[in-house]
C-alpha positions in Angstrom: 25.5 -20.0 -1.2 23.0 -17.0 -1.7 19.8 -18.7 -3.0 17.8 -17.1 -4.9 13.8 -17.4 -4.6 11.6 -16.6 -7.9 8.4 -15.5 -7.8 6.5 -19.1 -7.2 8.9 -19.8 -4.5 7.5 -16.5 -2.6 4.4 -17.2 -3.5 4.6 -20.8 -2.0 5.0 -19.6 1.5 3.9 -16.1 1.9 0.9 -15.7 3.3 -1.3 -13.1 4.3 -2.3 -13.4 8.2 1.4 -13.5 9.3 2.4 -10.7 6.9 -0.3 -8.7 8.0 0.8 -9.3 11.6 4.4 -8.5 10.3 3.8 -5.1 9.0 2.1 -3.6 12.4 5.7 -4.0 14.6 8.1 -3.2 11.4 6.2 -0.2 11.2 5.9 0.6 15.1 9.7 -0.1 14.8 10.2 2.6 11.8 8.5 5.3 13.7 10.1 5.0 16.8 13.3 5.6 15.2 14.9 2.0 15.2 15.2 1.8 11.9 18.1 2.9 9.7 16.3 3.7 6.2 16.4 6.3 3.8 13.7 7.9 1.8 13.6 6.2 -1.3 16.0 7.3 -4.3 13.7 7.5 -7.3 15.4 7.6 -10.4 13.4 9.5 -13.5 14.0 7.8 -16.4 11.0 8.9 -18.4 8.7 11.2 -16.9 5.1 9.7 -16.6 6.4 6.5 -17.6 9.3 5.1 -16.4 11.3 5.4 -12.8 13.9 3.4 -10.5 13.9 3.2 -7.4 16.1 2.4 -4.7 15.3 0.7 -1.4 17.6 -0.2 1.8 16.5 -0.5 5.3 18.2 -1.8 8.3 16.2 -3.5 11.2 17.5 -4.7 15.0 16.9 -7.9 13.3 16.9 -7.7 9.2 18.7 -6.0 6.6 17.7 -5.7 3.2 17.5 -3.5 -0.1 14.9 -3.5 -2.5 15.5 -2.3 -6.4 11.8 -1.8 -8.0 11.1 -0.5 -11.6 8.0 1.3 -11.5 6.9 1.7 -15.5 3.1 2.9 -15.5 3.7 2.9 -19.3 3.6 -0.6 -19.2 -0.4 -0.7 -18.0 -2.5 -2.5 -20.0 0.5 -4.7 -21.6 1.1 -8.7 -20.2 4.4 -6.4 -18.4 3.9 -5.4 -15.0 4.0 -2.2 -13.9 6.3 -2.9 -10.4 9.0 -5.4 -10.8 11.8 -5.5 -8.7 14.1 -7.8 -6.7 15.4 -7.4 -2.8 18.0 -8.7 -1.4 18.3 -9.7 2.1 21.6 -9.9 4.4 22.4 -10.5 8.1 22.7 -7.5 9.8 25.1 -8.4 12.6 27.8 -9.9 9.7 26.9 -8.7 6.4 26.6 -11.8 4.8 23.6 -11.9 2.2 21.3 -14.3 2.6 18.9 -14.5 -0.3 18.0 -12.8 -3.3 14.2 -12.8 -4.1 12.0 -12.1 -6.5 10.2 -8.5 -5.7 7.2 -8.2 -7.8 4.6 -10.3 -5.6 6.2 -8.8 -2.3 5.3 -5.0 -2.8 1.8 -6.5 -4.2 1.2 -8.2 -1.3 2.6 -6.1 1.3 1.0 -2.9 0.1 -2.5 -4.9 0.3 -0.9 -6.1 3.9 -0.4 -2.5 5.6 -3.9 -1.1 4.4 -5.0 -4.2 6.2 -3.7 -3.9 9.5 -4.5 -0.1 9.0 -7.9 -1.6 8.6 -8.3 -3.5 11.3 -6.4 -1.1 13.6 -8.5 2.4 13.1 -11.7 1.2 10.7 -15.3 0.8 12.4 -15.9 -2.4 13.7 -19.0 -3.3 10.9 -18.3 -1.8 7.6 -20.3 -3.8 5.1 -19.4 -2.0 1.9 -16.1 -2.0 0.4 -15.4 0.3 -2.7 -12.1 -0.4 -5.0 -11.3 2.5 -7.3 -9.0 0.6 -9.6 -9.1 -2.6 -11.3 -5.6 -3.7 -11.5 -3.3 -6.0 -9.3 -3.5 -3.7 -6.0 -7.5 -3.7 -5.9 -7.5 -7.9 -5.8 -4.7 -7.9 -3.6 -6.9 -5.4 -1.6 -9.7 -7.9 -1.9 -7.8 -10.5 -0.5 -6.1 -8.9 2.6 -8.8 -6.8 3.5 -11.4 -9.7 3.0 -9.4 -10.9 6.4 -9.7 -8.3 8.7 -13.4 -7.5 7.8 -16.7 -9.3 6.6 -17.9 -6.9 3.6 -21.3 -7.5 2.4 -21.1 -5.9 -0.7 -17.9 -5.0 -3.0 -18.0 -2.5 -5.7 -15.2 -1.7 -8.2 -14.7 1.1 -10.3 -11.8 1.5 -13.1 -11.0 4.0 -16.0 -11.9 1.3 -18.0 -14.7 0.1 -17.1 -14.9 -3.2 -19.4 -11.6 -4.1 -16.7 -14.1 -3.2 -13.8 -16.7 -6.2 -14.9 -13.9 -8.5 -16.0 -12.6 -8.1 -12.4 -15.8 -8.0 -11.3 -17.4 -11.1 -12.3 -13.9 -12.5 -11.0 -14.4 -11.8 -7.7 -17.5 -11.3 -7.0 -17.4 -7.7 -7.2 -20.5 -5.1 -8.6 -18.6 -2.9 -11.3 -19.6 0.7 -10.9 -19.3 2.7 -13.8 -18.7 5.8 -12.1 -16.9 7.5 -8.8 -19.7 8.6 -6.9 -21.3 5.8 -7.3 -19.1 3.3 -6.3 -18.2 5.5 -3.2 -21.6 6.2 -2.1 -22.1 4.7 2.1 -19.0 3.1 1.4 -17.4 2.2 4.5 -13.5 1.6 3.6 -12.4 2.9 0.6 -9.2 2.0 -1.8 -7.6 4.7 -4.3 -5.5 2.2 -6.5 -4.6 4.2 -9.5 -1.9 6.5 -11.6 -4.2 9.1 -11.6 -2.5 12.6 -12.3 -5.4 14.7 -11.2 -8.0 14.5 -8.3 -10.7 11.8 -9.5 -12.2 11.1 -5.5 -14.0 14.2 -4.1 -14.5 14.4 -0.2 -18.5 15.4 -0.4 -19.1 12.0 -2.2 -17.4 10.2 1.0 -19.2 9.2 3.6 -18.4 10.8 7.0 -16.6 8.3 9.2 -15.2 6.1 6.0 -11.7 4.7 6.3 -9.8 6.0 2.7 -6.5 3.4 2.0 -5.0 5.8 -1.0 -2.0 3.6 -2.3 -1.3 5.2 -5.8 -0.5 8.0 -7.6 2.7 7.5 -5.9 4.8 11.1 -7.4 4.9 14.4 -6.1 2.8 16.2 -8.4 0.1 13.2 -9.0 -3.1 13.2 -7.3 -6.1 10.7 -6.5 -7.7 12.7 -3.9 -9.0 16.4 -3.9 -8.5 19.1 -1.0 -11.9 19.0 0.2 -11.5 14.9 1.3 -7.8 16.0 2.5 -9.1 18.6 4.7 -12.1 16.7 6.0 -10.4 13.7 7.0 -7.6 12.9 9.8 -4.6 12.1 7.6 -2.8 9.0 8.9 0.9 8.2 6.4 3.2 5.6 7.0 6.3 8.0 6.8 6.1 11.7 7.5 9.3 12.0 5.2 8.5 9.9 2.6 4.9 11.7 1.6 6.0 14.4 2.3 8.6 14.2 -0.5 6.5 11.7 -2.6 3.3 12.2 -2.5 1.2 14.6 -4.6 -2.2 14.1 -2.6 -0.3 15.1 1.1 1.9 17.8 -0.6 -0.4 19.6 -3.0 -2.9 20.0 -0.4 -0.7 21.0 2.4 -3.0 19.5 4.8 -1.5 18.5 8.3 -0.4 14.8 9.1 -2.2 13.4 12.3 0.2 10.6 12.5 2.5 8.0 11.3 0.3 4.5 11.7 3.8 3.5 13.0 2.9 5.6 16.5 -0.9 4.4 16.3 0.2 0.8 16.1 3.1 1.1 19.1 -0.2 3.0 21.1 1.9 6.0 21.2 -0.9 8.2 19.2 -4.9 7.2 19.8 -6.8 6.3 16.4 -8.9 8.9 15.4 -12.6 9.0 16.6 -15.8 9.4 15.1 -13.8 11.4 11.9 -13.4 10.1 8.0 -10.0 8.7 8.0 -7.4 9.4 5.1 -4.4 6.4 5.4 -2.0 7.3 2.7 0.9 5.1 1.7 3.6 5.4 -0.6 5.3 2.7 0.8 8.3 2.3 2.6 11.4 -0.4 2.3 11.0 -1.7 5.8 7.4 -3.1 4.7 9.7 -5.6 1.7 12.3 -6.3 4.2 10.3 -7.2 7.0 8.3 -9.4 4.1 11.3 -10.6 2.4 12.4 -11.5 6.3 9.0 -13.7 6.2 9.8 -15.4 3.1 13.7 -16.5 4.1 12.4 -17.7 7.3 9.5 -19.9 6.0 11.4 -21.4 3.4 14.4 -21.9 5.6 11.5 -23.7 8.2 
């Protein structure tokens, strides 16, 4: 029988040291070609508002396809704007296996990559940590980065910037009311957002700062402005995927330093002593190697 796990069941037994762990050899294994996966089919529905996608990856180990409904209409409703579902087979027979929930997965595994991006290529002491956004990605930020670093001070920003003090008295967090502010001697930085246009300017960054920018997540949509781009050694986790998806890589036509697939497999060294630019769109070996997580715990 193919069970099916809802959203509590994921949540009962993912966790985020081993799917941090998890995402550094899925993606090591995506870059050196041994996985089968496509770059994702987006459907547009509505532009600006509501899209489709389609998801399938094939691992040595784990096979898997993820259908996600990204709706950025739906912000500030009780509707999320990712939902999804991913089902997960056997690769050697076919047979599928389970059927989960997909909505907490890409939160979590987003958060999970910038993390072990983090730890991998970020300065060893990096006391402040700036969120630019205030929804479900900056506290699933907060969580996962929270353990790979010690941050002595977290700011948040938002568009709204009653949302930035509710999440701020949340978590602990100062709310910032504006960009520069919240990104000044930041050490890591998050770009969480639907933003359409530039909002993050490089001369506002501090030289040497680790940039995670995980939104704005269409061709022609744009958190961060040419200057940063060009300043900055631009890490992605698929060459193909921003370079069809992502507005920020594309628009600025700056040149990719690596996939953090080759930096985690030791193939490429981290960059030294330069600002650092991770952008992530992300990819469907990220869910299945999640999803993979999730089966096995609960099977355990």
């Amino acid at each position: 029988m193919v069970k099916f796990l809802d959203e509590a069941a994921v949540r009962a037994v993912l966790k985020w040291d081993p799917l941090i762990d998890a995402m550094e050899p899925a993606l090591a294994a995506f870059s050196a070609g041994k996985v089968i996966q496509p770059v994702r089919n987006m459907l547009t529905i509505e532009e600006g508002k509501r899209y489709l996608g389609i998801m399938p990856a094939v691992t040595p180990h784990e096979m898997g396809l993820k259908l996600v409904s990204f709706y950025p209409g739906n912000a500030g409703t009780k509707v999320p704007t990712h939902l999804g579902l991913i089902l997960l087979s056997r690769p050697d027979t076919g047979e599928p296996l389970a059927v989960m929930d997909g909505r907490l997965i890409t939160e979590m595994r987003t958060a999970a990559v910038s993390a072990a991006v983090t730890r991998r290529v970020a300065p060893k002491s990096t006391p402040v940590l700036a969120l630019l956004g205030s929804g479900v990605q900056a506290s699933a930020h907060l969580e996962a980065l929270s353990r790979v670093r010690r941050f002595e001070e977290v700011r948040i920003w938002g568009r709204t910037f009653a949302n930035a003090e509710r999440f701020a008295a949340v978590h602990g967090a100062k709310a910032i009311p504006d960009v520069r502010g919240a990104v000044r001697d930041a050490d890591v930085i998050v770009t969480a957002t639907n933003a359409v246009e530039p909002f993050l300017e490089g001369v506002w960054v501090k030289s040497g700062a680790l940039v995670n920018a995980v939104g704005s997540p269409r061709p022609t949509w744009r958190e961060l402005d040419d200057t940063l781009m060009h300043s900055a050694a631009v890490l992605v986790d698929s060459r193909e995927a921003v370079l069809k998806e992502s507005g920020d890589v594309i628009l600025s036509k700056v040149p990719i330093h690596a996939e953090i697939g080759e930096i985690f497999a030791r193939k490429i060294e981290p960059p030294q002593g330069r600002t650092i630019v991770f952008k992530s769109v992300g990819i469907a070996v990220e869910d299945i190697a999640a999803a993979s997580l999730v089966y096995r715990a609960r099977e355990a």
